[in-house]
N, C-alpha and C positions, 0 to 999 in steps of 0.2 A: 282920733287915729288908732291905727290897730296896733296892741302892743305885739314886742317882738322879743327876741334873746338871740345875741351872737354866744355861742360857745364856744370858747377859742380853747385850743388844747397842743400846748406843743409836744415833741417827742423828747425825752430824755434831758433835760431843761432840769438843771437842779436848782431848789429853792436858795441860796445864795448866791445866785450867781446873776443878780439884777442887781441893781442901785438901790432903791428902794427899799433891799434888803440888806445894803451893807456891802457891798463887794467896793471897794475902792477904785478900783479902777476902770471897770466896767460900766460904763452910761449909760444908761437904759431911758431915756427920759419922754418917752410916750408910753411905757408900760407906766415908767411911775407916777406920770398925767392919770390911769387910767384907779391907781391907787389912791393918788389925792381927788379923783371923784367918787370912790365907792371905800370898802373898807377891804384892806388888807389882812387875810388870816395868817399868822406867823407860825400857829403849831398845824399844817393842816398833812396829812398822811395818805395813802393809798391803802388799798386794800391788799395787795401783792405788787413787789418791785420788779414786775418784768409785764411788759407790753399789755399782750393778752389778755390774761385774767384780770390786769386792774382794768381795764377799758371796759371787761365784762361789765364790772362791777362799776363804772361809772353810768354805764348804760342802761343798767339794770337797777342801781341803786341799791344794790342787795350784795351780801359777804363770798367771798369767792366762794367758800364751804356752801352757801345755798345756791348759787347757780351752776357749780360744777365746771367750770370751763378756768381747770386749775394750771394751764401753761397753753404757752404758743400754739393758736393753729388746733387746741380740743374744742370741739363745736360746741356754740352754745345751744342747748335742748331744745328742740318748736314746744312753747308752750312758756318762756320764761320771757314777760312782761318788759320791754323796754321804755323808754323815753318816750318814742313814735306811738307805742299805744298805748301809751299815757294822756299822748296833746294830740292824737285825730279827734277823738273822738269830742275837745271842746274846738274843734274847728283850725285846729292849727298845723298849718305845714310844713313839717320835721324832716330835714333835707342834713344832705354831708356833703362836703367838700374834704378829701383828705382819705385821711389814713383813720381807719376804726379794728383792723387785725382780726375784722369776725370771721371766724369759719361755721360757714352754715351746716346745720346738723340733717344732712342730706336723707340717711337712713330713716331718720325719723318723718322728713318732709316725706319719702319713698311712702313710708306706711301711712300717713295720714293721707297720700293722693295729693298731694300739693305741685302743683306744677312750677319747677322754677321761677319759669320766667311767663307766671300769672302774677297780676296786681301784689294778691297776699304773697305770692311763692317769694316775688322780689324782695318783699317786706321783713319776709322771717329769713333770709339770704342776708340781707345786708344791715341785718342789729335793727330791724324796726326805722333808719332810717332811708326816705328816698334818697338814692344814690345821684343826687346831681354831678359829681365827676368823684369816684374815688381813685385814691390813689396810697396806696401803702408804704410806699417809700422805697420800697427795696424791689429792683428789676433787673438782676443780673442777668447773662446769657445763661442758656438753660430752661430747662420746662416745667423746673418745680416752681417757679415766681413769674404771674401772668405781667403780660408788660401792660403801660396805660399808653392805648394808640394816642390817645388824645394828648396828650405829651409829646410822643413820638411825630405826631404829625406838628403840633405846634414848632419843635425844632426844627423837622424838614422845612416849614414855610421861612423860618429863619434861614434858610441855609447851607442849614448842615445835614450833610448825606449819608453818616455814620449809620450803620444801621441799626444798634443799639444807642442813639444820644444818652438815654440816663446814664449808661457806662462809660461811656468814653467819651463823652463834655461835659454833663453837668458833673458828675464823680470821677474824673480825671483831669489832670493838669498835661503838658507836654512838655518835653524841654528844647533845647535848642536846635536840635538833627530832626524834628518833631515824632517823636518819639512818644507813646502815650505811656502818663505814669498813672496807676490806678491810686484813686482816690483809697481804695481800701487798704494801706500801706502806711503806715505810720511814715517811714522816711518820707512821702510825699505830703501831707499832712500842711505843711507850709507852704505850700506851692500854691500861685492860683488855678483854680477850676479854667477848663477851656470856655467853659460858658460865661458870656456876660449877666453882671448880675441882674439884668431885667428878664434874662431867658434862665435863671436859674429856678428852681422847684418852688423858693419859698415866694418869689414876688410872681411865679405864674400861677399857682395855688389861689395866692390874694387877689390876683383878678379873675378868678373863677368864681370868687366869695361873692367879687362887684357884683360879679353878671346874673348871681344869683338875686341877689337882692333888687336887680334892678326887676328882671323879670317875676319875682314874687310881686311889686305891686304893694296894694294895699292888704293883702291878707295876711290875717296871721302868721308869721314865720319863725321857727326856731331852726337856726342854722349852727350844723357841729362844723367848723371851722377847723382841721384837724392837719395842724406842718406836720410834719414829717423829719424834720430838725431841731437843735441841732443833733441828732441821732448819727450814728454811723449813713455812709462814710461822713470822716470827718475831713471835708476838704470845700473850699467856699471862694467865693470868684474875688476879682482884682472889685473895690479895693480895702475887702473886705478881709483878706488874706495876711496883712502886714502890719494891721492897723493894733496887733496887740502881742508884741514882745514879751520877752521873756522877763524882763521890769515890771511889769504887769501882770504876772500870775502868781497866785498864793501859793505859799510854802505846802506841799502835800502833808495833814493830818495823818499822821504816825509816825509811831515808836517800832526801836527793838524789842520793848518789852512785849509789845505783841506778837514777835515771832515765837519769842522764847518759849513755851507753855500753852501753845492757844487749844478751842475749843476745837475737836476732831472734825467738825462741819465748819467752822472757821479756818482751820488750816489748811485742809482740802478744796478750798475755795482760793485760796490763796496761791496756791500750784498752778490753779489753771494757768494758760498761756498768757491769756489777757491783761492775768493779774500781774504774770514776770514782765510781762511787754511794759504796763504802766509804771513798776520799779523802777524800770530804766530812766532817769530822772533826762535825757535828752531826747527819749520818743515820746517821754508826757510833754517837753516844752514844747514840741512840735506840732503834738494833736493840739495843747490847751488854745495855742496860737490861730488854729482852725476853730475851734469848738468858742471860744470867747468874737470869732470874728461870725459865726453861725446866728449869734446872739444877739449881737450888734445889725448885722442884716435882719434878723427878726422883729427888733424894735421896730427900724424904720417902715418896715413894711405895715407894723402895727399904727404907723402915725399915719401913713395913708390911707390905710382901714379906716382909723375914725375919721379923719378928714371926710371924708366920699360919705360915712354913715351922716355925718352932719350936714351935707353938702345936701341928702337926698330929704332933710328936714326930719328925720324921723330920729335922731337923737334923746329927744327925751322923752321916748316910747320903749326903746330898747336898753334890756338888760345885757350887761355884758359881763362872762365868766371869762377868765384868762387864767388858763392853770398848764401841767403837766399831766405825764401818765405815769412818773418817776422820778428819777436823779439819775446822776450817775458815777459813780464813783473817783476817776478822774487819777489815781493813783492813792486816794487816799485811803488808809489800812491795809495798805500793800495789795488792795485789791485794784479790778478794770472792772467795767461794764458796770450792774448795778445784782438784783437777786436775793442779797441778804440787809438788813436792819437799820444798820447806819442811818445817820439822816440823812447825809448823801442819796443815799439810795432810796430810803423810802419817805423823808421828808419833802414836799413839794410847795410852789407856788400857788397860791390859790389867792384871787381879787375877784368881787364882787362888785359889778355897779350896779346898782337899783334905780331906776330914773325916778320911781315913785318919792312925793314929797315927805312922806313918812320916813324917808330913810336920808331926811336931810341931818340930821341931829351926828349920825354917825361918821360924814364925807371925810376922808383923811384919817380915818381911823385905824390902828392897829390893833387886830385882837389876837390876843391870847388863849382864846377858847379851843381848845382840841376840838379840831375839824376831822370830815374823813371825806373820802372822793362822790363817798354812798351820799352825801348831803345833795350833791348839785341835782339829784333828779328830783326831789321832793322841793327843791327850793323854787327849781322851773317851772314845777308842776303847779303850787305854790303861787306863784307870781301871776299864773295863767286864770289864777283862782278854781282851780280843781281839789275835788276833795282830796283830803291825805287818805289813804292804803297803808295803815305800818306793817297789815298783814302779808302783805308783798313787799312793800318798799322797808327795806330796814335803816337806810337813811334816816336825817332830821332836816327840817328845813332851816334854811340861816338865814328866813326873813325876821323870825324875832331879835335875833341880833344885827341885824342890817338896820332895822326899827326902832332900837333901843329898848328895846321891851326883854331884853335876857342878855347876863353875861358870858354865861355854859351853856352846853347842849350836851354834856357826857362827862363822864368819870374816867374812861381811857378810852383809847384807840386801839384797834386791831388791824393786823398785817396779815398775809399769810402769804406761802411758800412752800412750791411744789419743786422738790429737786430732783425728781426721778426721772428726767429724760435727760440731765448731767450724767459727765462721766465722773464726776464727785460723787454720785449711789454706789458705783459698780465699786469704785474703788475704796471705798471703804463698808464696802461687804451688805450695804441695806437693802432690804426687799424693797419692792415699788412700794408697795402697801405703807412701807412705815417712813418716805422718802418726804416728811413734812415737817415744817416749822411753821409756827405761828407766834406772833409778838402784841405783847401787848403793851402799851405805855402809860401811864397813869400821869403824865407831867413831870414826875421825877424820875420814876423808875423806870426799865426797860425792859421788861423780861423777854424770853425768848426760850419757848417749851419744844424742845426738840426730842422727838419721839426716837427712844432707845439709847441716847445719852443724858449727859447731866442738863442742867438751864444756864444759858448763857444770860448776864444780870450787868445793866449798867446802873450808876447813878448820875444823873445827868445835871444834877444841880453842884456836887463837889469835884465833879469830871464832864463837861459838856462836851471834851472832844469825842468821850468813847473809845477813852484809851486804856482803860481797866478795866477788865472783867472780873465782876464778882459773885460770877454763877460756884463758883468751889471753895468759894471764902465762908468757914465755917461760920466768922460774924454776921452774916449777911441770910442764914439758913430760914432765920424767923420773915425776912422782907421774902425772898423767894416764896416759901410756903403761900405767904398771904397774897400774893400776886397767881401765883397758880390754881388758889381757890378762886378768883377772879376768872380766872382763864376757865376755868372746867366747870363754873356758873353758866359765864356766856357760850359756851362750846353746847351745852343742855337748854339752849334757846330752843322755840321751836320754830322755824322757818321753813316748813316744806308744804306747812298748813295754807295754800295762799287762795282757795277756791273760796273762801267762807271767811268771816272776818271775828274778829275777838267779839264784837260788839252783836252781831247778827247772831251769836252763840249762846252770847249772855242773853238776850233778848225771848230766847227760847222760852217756853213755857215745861221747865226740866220734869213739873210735879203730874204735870194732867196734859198736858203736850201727847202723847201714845192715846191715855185714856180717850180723849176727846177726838181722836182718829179712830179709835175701835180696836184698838190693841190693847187689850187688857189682859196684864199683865200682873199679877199677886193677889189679884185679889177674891176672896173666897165667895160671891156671890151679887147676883142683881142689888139687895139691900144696900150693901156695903159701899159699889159702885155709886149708885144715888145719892148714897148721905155724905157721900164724899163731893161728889159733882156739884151740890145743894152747896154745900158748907163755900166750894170755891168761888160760887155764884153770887150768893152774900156777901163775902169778902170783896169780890170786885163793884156791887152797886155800893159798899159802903165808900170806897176808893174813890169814885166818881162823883 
């Protein structure tokens, strides 16, 4: 049989907030099926906590800083290597279902002559992979956000004659006078969606996935399986709506003492709207009550997933990734949404099944190894049996630890963060240029080098919540230092190099390489040339 990979990736999905992981009250019990058959990563991270750029960077396998597509909606460059053309070219058809946030870098398509909507134009349009139905998630009225007919027509045959349904049935509720209340509204947040939950996004998504895999057949297939949830809005159908009280959601992670004193890009994050709205500890019970029922409809839908993959007999062919693109904050450190460091925010789910017998040793495993999002391309690639690219790919694969064969693959993890299209730049005075943060984590420590203030510094072994910062604690000046030399090691990588590779360089012939092309270069005569070419000539028959 042909092997396969499901890459499932939810939106905004934070890594505590499964069973598996420890949420109490939360049951997730087909993801954590999908745990006790592969290995669970517990430190794994993204590369930047907002949509966009991490998704770049899962696609690409490469740090947001190399591919450049540093926030929402900046195209990613024609010429920067995804997943798709990684697996065409060993024969494997790299399709999406879902939401991937790419914005194609048109200008560029313009000057190379690339036509849209040719074969390649489609290709480098839609992140490398074939577009079997995408769909982004967000399709408000208006013409900045295209809608998906295909959705739209799915409802109509249901029914409903709204002319936008994403907005006003799957992301709105109604009340009694029928009245539409938008899903985008915290007070409505508890309410159920007008759609039932089989005409809702996530379980019509999952049978787009079927249809895919029916029609792939027997070849090759790596499919990005990509919800769209639980992401804003945060509003989820009957009876998925009710199912999770206010009994059932954890106490929000933070202090006052966080207000008191915080860091200038911390505390200005904290203003935002978002962040006051989540404060409000009865518009968080409201959203959580959605957002934890978002999760719950997500699992089940994941238990029909595998069901149907095992039904189609191709179960122990296919790899299956189930991860995030973030967290999300949830009210906790007085922030909303997600953006800065926290592991809220930037720590995520990540599960690994391997169907290969090699990776029977590890089934049920938890690891501890600092993972990062850049892994899952090199690990697919990997699986497919394609050679590794570290010259391109700055990923690691996690087949040696799926295998038993490694218990690390790094020394820390890297985040990074672009805030310059926030009204957090403006209002505290940064140029676009200097509007970045980047983190880095070693396992204990947290650092965070913010360009033109101080570093913000957790320690996560005497503080796991992240409730002290000791970026200004003079005790603390020797750990910061050593972490920033870290940081401005890997900052001096070189990653732009991707045409040629470490090995085809060293391979070169540095000494007589010109010479033996007729470039001669220093040296003062015919004689000198020859006794030189001689001497290299000896050298290589004694060699042989």
């Amino acid at each position: 049989m042909a092997k396969n990979v499901l890459f499932i990736m939810c939106d905004q999905l934070r890594w505590d907030y499964l069973s598996c992981m420890g949420h109490p009250h939360l049951h997730t019990p087909h993801i954590d099926a999908l745990a006790k058959r592969g290995v669970l990563f517990d430190r794994a991270y993204v590369q930047s906590p907002i949509c966009g750029p991490s998704r770049m960077s899962f696609y690409t396998g490469r740090y947001v800083s190399s591919h450049g597509s540093t926030w929402n909606n900046i195209p990613l460059k024609v010429g920067e290597m995804t997943l798709g053309d990684h697996l065409r070219p060993l024969g494997v058809r790299t399709a999406l279902c879902g939401k991937t946030h790419m914005a194609a870098d048109v200008e560029g398509m313009c000057r190379l002559g690339l036509a849209p909507d040719s074969e390649i134009g489609v290709l480098v349009s839609e992140c490398g992979f074939e577009p079997f139905e995408r769909d982004d998630g967000l399709h408000p009225d208006g013409p900045r956000y295209a809608r998906n007919e295909a959705y739209d027509s799915h409802m109509k045959e249901r029914g409903w004659p709204d002319e936008n349904p994403w907005e006003t049935v799957a992301n709105s509720a109604e009340d009694e006078d029928g009245n539409i209340l938008s899903g985008w509204f915290f007070d409505n947040a508890d309410k159920p969606a007008r759609a039932a939950d089989e005409e809702s996004e996530t379980p019509y998504i999952t049978g787009r996935a079927m249809d895919f895999i029916r029609e792939a057949g027997d070849t090759p297939w790596c499919l990005h399986l990509s919800y769209i949830k639980p992401h804003w809005p945060y509003i989820v159908p009957a009876p998925y709506h009710d199912m999770y009280g206010p009994e059932t959601h954890l106490a929000p992670v933070r202090s006052a003492g966080e207000k008191a004193d915080p860091h200038p890009v911390y505390g200005a994050f904290m203003q935002e709207r978002v962040s006051k709205a989540f404060s409000d500890d009865t518009a968080r019970a409201r959203v959580l009550t959605a957002y934890m029922g978002l999760i719950k409809q997500l699992d089940d839908q994941i238990g029909r997933l595998v069901t149907f993959v095992e039904e189609q007999g191709i179960a122990d062919d296919t790899m299956i990734v189930f991860t995030s693109d973030h967290g999300d904050y949830l009210g906790d450190h007085w922030m909303g949404e997600k953006e800065l460091f926290h592991d809220a925010s930037a720590r995520i789910p990540l599960i690994v099944v391997d169907p290969d017998p090699q990776a029977d040793a590890t089934r049920g495993m938890k690891s501890s190894a600092l993972v990062e999002a850049i892994d899952v391309v090199p690990t697919i690639l990997d699986f497919f049996g394609g050679a590794a690219v570290p010259h391109i790919i700055e990923g690691k694969s996690l087949l040696p630890l799926l295998h038993g064969e490694a218990t690390t693959l790094r020394d820390f993890a890297v985040s990074e963060y672009d805030y310059a299209f926030r009204d957090v730049r403006k209002r505290l005075g940064v140029e676009v240029k200097d509007a970045k943060l980047t983190m880095l984590f070693d396992g204990r420590w947290k650092y965070i080098f913010a360009e033109g203030f101080r570093p913000m510094l957790f320690d996560l072994v005497a503080d796991p919540s992240e409730l002290s910062d000791l970026g200004a604690d003079p005790a603390h000046t020797q750990d910061a230092a050593r972490l920033e030399r870290l940081f401005f090691d890997w900052a001096r990588r070189t990653s732009q190099r991707t045409t040629i590779s470490d090995a085809q360089i060293a391979a070169r012939d540095a000494t007589l390489g010109e010479a033996k092309a007729g470039i001669l270069i220093g040296y003062r005569n015919e004689d000198e040339l020859r006794e030189v070419l001689d001497q290299a000539e000896n050298t290589a028959k004694l060699r042989r």
